[in-house]
C-alpha positions as CSV (number, residue, x, y, z in Angstrom):
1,X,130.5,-16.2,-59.3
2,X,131.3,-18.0,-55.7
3,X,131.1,-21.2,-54.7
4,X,128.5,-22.8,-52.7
5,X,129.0,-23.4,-48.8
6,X,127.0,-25.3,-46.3
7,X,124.5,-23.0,-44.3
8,X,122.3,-24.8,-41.0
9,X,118.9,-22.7,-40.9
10,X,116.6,-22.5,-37.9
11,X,112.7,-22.9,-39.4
12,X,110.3,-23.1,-36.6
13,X,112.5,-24.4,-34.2
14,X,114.5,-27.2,-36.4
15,X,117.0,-27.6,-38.2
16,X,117.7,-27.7,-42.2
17,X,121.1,-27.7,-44.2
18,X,121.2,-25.8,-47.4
19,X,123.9,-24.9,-49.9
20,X,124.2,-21.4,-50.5
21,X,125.4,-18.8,-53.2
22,X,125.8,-15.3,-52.8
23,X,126.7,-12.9,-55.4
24,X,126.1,-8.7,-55.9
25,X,124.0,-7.6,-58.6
26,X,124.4,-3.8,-58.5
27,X,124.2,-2.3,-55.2
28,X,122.1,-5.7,-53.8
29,X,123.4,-9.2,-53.0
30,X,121.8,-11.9,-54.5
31,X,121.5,-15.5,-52.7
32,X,121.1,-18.6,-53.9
33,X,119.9,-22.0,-52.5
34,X,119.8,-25.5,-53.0
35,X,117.9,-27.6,-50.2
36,X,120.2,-30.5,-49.4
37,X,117.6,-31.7,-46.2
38,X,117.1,-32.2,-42.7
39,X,120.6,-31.1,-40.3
40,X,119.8,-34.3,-38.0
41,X,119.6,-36.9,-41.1
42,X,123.1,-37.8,-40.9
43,X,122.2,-41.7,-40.8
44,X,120.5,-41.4,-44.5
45,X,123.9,-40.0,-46.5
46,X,127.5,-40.9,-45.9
47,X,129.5,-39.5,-43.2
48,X,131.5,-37.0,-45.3
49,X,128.2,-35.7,-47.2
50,X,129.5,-31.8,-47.2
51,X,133.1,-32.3,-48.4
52,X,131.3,-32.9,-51.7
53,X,130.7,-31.1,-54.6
54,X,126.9,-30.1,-55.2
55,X,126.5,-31.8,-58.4
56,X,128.1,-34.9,-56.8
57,X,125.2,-34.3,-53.8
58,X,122.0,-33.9,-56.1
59,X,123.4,-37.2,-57.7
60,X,123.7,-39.0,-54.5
61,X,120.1,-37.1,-53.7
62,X,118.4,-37.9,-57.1
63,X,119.8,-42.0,-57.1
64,X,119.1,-42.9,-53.2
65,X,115.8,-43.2,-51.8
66,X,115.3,-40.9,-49.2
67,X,112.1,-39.8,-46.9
68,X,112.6,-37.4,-44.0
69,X,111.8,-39.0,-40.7
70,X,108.9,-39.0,-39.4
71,X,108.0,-36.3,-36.7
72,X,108.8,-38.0,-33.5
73,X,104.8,-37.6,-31.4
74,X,105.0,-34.9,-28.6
75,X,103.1,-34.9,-25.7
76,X,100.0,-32.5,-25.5
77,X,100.5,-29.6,-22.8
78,X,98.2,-27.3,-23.7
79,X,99.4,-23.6,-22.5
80,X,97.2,-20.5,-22.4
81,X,98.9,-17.5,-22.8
82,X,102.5,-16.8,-20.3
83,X,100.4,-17.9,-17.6
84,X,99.6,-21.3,-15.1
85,X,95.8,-21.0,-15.7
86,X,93.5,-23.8,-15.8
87,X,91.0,-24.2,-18.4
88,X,88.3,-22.6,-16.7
89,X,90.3,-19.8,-15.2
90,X,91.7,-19.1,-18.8
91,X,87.7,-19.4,-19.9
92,X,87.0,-16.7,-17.7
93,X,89.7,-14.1,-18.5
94,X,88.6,-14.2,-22.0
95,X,85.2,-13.9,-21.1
96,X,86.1,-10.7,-19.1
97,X,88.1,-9.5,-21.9
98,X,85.0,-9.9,-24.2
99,X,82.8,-7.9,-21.9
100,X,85.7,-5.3,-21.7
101,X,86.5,-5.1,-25.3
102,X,82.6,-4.9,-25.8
103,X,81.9,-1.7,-23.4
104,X,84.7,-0.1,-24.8
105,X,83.0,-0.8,-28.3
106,X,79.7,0.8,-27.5
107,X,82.1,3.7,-25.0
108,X,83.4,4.6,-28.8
109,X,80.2,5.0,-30.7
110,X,78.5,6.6,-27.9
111,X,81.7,9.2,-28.2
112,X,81.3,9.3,-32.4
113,X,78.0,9.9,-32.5
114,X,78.5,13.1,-29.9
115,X,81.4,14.3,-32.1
116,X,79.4,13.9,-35.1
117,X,76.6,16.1,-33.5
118,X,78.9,18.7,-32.7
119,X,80.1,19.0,-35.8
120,X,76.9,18.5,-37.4
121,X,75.7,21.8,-35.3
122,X,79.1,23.5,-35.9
123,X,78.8,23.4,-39.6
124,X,80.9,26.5,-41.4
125,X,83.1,27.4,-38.4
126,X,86.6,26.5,-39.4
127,X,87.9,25.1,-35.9
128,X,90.1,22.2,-34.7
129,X,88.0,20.8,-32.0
130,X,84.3,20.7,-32.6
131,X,83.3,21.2,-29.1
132,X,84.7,24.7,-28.3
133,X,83.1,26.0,-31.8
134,X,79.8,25.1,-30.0
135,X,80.8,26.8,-27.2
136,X,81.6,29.9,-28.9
137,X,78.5,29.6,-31.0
């Protein structure tokens, strides 16, 4: 079985340390890992935190007192969608799209309810489109 190494992972956008396994079971590679904390919490452990052991880190984890810091506030710039829209212009393009989405809606049962006629009146004749069986009817 390998050791454990130090891996940095990228969740939404920040940063967290890990110590990681891997091992193959088979044909598939099993990995292992053991959340050590935040990658930019270097003022809450010692300087030399990953040239220990684990068991010597979960010790120093289990005996200090630590709390992530808190998530520094960002400022609110709202965004709407790729674009520079205000508010109101951004109101109105999704009110279009709502009245576009909506004729296309009633388009689609307006075009199922004349395929299910036709194939209502083509009943019996094997054929792949509906309408040229009622044609040739």
């Amino acid at each position: 079985m390998g050791n454990f190494y130090k891996v940095t992972k990228n969740i939404n956008g920040r940063l967290y340390d890990y110590w990681q396994r891997t091992t193959r079971v088979g044909k598939s590679v099993k990995t292992e890992n053991k959340y050590i904390g935040p990658a930019s919490s270097g003022a809450s452990f010692p300087s030399g935190q990953y040239e220990r052991t684990v068991d010597e880190h979960q010790e120093l984890l289990a005996a200090a007192d630590y709390t992530p810091p808190a998530p520094e506030p960002e400022a609110y710039e709202p965004t709407y969608k790729k674009g520079d829209y205000t508010l109101n212009e951004w109101r109105e393009i999704l009110a279009q799209r709502r009245a576009e989405k909506k004729e296309f809606d009633t388009a689609m049962k307006i075009q199922n309810a004349k395929v299910r006629k036709a194939k209502r009146e083509t009943k019996g004749i094997k054929a792949l489109n509906p309408f040229i069986a009622k044609v040739l009817k």
